[in-house]
C-alpha positions in Angstrom: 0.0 0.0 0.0 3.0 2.3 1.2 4.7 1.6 -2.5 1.2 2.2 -4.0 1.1 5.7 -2.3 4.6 6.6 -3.2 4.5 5.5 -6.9 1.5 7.8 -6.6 3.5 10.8 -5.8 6.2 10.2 -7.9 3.5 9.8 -11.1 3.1 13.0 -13.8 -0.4 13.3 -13.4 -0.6 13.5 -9.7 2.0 16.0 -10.0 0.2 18.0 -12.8 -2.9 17.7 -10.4 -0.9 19.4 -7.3 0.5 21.8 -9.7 -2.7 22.8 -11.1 -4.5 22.8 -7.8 -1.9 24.9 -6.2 -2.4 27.4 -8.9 -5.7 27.0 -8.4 -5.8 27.6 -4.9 -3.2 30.5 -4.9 -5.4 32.1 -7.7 -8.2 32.2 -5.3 -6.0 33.8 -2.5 -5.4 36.4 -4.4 -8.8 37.1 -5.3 -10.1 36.4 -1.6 -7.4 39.1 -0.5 -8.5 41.9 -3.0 -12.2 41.1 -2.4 -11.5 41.7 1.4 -9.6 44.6 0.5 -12.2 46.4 -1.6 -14.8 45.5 0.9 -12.8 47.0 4.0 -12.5 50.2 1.7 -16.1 50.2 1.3 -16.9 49.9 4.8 -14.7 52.4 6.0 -16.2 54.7 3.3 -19.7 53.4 4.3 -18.8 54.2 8.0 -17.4 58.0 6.6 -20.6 58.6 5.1 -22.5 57.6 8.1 -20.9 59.9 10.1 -20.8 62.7 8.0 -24.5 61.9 7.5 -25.0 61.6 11.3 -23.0 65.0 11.8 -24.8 66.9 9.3 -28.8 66.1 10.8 -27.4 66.8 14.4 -25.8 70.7 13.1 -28.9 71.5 10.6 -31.0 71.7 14.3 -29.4 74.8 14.8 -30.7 77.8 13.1 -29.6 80.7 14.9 -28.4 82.1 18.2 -31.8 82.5 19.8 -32.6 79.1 19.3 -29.0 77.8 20.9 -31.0 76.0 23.5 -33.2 73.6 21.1 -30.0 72.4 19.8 -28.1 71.9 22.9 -31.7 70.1 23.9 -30.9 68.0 20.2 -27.7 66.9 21.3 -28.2 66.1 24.5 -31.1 64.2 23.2 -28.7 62.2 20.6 -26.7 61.6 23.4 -28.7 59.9 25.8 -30.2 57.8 23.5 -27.2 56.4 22.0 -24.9 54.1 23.9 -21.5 56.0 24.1 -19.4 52.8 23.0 -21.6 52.7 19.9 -22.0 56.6 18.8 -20.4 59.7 20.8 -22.0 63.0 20.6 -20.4 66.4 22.3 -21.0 69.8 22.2 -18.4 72.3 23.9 -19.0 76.1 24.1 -16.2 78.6 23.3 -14.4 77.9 27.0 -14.2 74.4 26.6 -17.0 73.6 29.0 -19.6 71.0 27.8 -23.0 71.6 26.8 -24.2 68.3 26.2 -23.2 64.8 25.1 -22.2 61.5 26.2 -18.3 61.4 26.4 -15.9 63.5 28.7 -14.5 66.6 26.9 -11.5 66.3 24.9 -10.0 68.2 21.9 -10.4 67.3 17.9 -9.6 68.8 15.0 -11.8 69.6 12.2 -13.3 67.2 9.6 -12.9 63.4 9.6 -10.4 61.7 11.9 -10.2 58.6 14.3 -9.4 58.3 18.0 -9.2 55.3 20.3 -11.9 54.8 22.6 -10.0 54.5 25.8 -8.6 58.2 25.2 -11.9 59.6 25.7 -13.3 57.4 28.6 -15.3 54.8 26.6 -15.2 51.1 27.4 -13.3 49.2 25.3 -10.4 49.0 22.8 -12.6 50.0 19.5 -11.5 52.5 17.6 -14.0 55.5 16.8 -14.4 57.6 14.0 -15.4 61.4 14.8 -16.3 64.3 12.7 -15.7 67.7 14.4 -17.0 70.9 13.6 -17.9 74.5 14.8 -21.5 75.3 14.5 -22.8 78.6 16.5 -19.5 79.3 18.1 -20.0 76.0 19.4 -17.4 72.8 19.0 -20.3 69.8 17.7 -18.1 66.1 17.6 -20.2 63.2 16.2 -18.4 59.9 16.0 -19.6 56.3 15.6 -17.6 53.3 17.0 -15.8 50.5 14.0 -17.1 48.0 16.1 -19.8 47.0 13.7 -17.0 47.6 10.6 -15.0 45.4 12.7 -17.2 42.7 13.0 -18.4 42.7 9.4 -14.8 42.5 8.4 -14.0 39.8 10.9 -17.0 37.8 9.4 -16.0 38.4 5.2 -12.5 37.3 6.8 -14.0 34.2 8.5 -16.1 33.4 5.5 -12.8 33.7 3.3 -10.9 31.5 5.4 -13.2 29.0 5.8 -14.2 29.5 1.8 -10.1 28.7 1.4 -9.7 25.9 3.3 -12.8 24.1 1.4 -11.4 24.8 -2.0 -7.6 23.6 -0.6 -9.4 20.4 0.6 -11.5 20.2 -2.9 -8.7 20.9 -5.1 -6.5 18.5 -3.2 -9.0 15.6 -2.8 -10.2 16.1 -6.3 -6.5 16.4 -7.9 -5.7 13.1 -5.9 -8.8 11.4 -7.2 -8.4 12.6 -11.1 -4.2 11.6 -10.9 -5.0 8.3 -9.6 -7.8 7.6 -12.4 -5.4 9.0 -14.5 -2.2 6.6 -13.5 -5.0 3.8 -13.6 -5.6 3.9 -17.2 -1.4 4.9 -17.8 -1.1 1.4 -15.3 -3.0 -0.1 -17.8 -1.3 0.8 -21.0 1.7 0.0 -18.6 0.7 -3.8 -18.3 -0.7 -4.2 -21.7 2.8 -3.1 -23.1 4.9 -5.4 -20.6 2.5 -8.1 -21.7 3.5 -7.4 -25.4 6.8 -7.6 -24.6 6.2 -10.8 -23.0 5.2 -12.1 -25.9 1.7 -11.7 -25.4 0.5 -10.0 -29.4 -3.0 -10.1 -28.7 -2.8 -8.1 -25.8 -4.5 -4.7 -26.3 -5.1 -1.6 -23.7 -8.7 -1.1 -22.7 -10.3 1.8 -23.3 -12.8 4.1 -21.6 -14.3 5.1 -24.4 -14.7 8.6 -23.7 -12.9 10.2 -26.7 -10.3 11.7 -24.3 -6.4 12.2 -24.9 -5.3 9.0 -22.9 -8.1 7.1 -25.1 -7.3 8.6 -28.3 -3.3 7.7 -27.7 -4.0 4.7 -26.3 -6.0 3.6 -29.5 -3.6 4.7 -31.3 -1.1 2.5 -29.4 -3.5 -0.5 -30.4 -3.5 0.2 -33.5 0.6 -0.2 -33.7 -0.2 -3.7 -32.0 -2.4 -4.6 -34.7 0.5 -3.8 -37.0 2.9 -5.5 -34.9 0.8 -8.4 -35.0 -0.1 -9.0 -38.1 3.8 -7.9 -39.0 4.9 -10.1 -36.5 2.2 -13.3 -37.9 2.9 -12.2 -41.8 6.7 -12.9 -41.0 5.9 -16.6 -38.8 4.0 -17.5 -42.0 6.5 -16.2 -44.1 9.1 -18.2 -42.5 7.4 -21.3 -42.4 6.3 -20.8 -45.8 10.0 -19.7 -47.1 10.8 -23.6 -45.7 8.1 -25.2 -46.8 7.9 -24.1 -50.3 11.8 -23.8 -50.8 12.3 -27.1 -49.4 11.0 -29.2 -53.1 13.5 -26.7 -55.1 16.3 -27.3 -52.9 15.7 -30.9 -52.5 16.0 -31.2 -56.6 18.7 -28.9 -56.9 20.2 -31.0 -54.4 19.5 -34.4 -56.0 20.5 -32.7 -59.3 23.8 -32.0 -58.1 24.1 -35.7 -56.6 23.5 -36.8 -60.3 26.1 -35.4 -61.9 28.8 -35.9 -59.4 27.6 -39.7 -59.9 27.9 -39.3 -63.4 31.0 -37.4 -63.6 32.3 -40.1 -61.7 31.4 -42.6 -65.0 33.1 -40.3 -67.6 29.0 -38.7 -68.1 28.4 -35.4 -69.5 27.1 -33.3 -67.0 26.3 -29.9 -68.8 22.9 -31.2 -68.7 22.6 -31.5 -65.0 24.4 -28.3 -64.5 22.1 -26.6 -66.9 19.2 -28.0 -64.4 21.0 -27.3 -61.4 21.5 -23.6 -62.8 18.0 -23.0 -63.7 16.7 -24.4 -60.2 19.0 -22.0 -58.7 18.3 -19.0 -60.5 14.0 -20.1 -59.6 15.2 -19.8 -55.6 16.9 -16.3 -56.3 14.6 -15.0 -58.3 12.2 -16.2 -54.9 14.1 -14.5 -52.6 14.3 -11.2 -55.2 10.6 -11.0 -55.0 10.5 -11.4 -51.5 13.1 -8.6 -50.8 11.3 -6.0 -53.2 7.7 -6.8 -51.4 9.3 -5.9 -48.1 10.9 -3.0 -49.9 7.8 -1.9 -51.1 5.9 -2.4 -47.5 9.0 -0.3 -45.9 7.6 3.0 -48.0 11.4 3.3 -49.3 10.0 4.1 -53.1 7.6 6.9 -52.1 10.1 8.8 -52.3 10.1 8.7 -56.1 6.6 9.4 -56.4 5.0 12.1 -59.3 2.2 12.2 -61.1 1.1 9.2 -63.3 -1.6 8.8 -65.5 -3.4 5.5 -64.2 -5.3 5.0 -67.6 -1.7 5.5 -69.9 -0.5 2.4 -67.8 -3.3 0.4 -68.3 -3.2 1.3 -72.0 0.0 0.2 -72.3 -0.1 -2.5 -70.2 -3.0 -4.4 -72.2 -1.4 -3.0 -75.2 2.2 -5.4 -74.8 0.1 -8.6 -73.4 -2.6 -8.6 -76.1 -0.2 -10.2 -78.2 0.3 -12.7 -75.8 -3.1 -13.1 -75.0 -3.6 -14.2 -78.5 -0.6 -16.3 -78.7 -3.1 -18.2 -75.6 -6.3 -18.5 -77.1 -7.7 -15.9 -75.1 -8.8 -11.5 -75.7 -7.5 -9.3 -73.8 -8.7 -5.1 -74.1 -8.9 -2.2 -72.2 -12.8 -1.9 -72.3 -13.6 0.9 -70.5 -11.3 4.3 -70.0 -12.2 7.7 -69.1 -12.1 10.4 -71.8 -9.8 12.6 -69.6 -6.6 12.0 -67.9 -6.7 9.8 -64.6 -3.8 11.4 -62.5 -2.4 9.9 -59.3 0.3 10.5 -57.1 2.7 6.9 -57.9 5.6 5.6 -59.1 5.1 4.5 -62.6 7.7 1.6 -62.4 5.4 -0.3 -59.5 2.2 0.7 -60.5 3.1 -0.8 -64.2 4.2 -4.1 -62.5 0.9 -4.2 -60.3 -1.2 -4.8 -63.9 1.4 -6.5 -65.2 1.3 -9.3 -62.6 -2.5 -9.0 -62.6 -2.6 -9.5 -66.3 -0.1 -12.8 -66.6 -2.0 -14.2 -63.7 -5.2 -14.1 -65.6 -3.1 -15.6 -68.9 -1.1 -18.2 -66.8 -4.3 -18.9 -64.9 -7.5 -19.4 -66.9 -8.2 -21.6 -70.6 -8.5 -20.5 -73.7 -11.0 -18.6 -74.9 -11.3 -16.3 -71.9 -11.7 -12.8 -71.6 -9.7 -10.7 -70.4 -10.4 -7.1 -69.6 -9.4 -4.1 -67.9 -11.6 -1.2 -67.2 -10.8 2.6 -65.2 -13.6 4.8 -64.1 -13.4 8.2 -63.0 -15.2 8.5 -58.7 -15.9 11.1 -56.3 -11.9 12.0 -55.7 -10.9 8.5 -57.0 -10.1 5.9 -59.8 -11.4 2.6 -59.8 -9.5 0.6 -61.8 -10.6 -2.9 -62.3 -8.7 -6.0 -63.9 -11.4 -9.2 -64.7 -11.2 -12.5 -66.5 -14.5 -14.8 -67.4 -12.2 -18.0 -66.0 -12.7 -20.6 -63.5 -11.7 -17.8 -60.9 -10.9 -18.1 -56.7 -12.9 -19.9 -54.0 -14.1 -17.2 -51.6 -12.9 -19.2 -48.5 -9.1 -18.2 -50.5 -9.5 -14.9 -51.8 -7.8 -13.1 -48.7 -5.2 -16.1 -48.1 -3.8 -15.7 -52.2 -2.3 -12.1 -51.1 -0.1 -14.1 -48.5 3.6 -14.7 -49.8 4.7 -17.6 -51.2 0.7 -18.9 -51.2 -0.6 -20.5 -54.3 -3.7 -22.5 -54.9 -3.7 -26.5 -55.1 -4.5 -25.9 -58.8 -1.8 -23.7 -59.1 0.9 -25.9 -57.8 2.2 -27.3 -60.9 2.2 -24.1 -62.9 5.6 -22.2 -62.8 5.3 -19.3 -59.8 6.5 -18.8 -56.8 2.9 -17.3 -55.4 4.6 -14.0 -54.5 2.9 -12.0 -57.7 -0.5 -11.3 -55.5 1.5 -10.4 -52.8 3.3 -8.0 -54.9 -0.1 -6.4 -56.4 -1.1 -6.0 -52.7 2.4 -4.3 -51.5 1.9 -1.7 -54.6 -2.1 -1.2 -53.8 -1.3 -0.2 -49.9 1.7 1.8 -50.8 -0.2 3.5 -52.8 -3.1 4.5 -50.6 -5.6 1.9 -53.0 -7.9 -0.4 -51.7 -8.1 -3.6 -53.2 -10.6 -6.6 -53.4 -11.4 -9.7 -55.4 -14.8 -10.0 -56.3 -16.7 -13.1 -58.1 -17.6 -12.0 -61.9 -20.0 -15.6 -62.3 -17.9 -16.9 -63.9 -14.6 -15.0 -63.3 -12.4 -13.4 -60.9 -12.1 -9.4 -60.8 -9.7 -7.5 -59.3 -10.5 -3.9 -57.9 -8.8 -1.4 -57.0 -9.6 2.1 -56.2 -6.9 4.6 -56.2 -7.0 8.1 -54.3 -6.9 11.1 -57.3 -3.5 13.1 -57.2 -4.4 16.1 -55.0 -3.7 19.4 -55.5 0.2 20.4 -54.7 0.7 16.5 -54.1 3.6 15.1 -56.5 5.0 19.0 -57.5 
């Protein structure tokens, strides 16, 4: 539990939380300290204009010299009916002698000014806030005490502290809660990844499913496993496939070789067994070509080389060389269908010729006479769909995924000259290309589809 807590601490998003709550909190402070201040201004100005208020009703009783004894009467009436630790109300004649009020006499000077309550004889430590005046030849004080300021300010300042130490608790609790979700679903990713490394491929990271940051890179991350599992699957079947279908060759070039050291032995020729053995040699290399250029193809290394190609002068040209051969077969092959205007893609014209090439001697090599054999380009919403069909005995559905494997090749197919790479070729050109690809059933037939994204704007210049 201890090691739980401290992993805790040491985490980035508990420390992001603290960071953020901090500033949080400090940001309120600060706001808490000028509200007070403001509303401490305002009270003292509220408590100015009371007593300026106060002062002016208590001197507009006095009119004129004949009627000095109604306002002495005033304040003497002000002054017993206030309590003198609340308000304080004097009225001194010229010698200094009081006339009336609730305070011992004592000296001020004129306007607004404060005095403590103990110089003046009233209980208590408050302060008091006087305005003095002469009205009539005579000195008027009025003051009122900051004892209610005080305790108004005393309660925003409780209310503030209290306030604060909520919002620390909040913004601490609630950082705490969100880093520790948060390191949850990083603990997560954590595992899943220590799992991969394991061994474990078909371990992925759960997700919330909240579209959030931590979602969006941990589906991302999943993705990359997908990759890496179908990567790491493509090359398992690769290899086993690499020994499986190279083990015939090199078991006859083997035997081959066997054969003409026996017959060397009896004073044979042997060109013709070296001829054999040379051929059957130059089949695995040319194997192991293929299979270098398909994963040079899947590493992106020829993007680099890409411009603007005009899918429909490949095709042309394409069925243009094979018809001859075509012919040669028994069989028809024409580009049926082709857009009036120019079909421009972002490629490189080297691959994207070999993708219909291998299409097109598959469909030769692979179907009887008197098949035909077309190819067709049409013009899409921001694409090309270019399409390369045959009327022959085609693919069984349960293999038309499992022919774009390397090295793969139907039972039928199996005593035909190949290697099985050439679908895996078309497939390595299509993705590095950005095309989709499928094999559809034509009844009778196989067609190949393939839609290619149209060069954009500034792409390829």
């Amino acid at each position: 539990m201890l090691k739980k807590r401290l992993r805790l601490l040491r985490s980035t998003p508990f420390r992001l939380a603290l960071a953020f709550g901090l500033l949080f909190i400090l940001a309120f402070l600060v706001a808490d300290i000028i509200t007070y201040q403001l509303l401490k201004r305002d009270l003292a100005q509220a408590l100015d204009d009371s007593v300026r208020d106060t002062y002016s009703i208590v001197a507009a009783t006095y009119s004129s010299e004949e009627e000095e004894e109604d306002f002495v009467a005033a304040v003497a009436t002000y002054a017993r009916l206030n309590n003198p630790e609340d308000s304080i109300f004097l009225l001194v004649n010229e010698k200094g002698e009081r006339l009336a009020g609730n305070v011992s006499v004592f000296m001020a000077k004129d306007g607004l000014s404060t005095i403590e309550a103990g110089d003046i004889g009233v209980k208590g430590d408050d302060r008091i806030r006087i305005q003095a005046g002469t009205v009539g030849g005579n000195r008027l004080i009025v003051g009122e005490s900051y004892s209610d300021t005080n305790d108004l300010e005393r309660i925003a300042l409780m209310s503030f502290v209290w306030a604060s130490g909520v919002i620390v608790i909040l913004a601490c609790g609630g950082g705490a809660f969100f880093a520790a979700r948060a390191q949850r679903r990083l603990d997560g990713i954590e595992r899943a990844m220590s799992d991969v490394s394991a061994g474990n491929l078909a371990r992925r990271i759960p997700l919330e499913g909240n579209g959030d940051d931590i979602d969006v890179v941990a589906g991302q991350m999943n993705e990359a496993l997908d990759r890496l599992s179908a990567l790491v699957e493509g090359m398992r079947q690769v290899s086993a496939d690499i020994a499986h279908d190279l083990k015939t060759p090199l078991n006859r070039l083997r035997m081959t070789i066997e054969q003409a050291m026996q017959q060397s032995g009896r004073g044979v020729d042997v060109q013709p067994f070296l001829l054999d053995a040379r051929e059957e040699s130059d089949r695995i290399s040319a194997t192991f070509e293929a299979l270098l250029r398909i994963s040079q193809i899947e590493a992106g290394a020829r993007k680099a080389r890409f411009l603007p190609v005009d899918l429909a002068d490949i095709m042309s040209s394409v069925a243009e060389i094979y018809g001859g051969v075509a012919e040669d077969n028994g069989q028809s092959l024409a580009f049926a269908t082709r857009p009036a205007s120019p079909c421009m893609v972002n490629g490189d014209r080297e691959l994207l010729t070999q993708l219909f090439v291998n299409l097109v001697e598959n469909a030769i090599t692979h179907c009887p006479p008197m098949t035909s054999i077309t190819l067709a380009l049409e013009a899409g919403d921001g694409s090309f769909t270019a399409t390369v069909a045959d009327d022959g005995p085609g693919i069984p559905e349960a293999e038309r995924e499992l022919v774009f494997r390397r090295l793969y090749r139907l039972d039928k197919s199996r005593t035909t000259p190949g290697s099985g790479l050439g679908l895996s070729l078309v497939k390595a050109i299509a993705d590095l290309h950005g095309a989709q690809i499928t094999l559809g059933d034509r009844h009778p037939g196989l067609g190949v589809i393939m839609r290619f994204p149209a060069q954009q704007q500034g792409q390829g210049t």
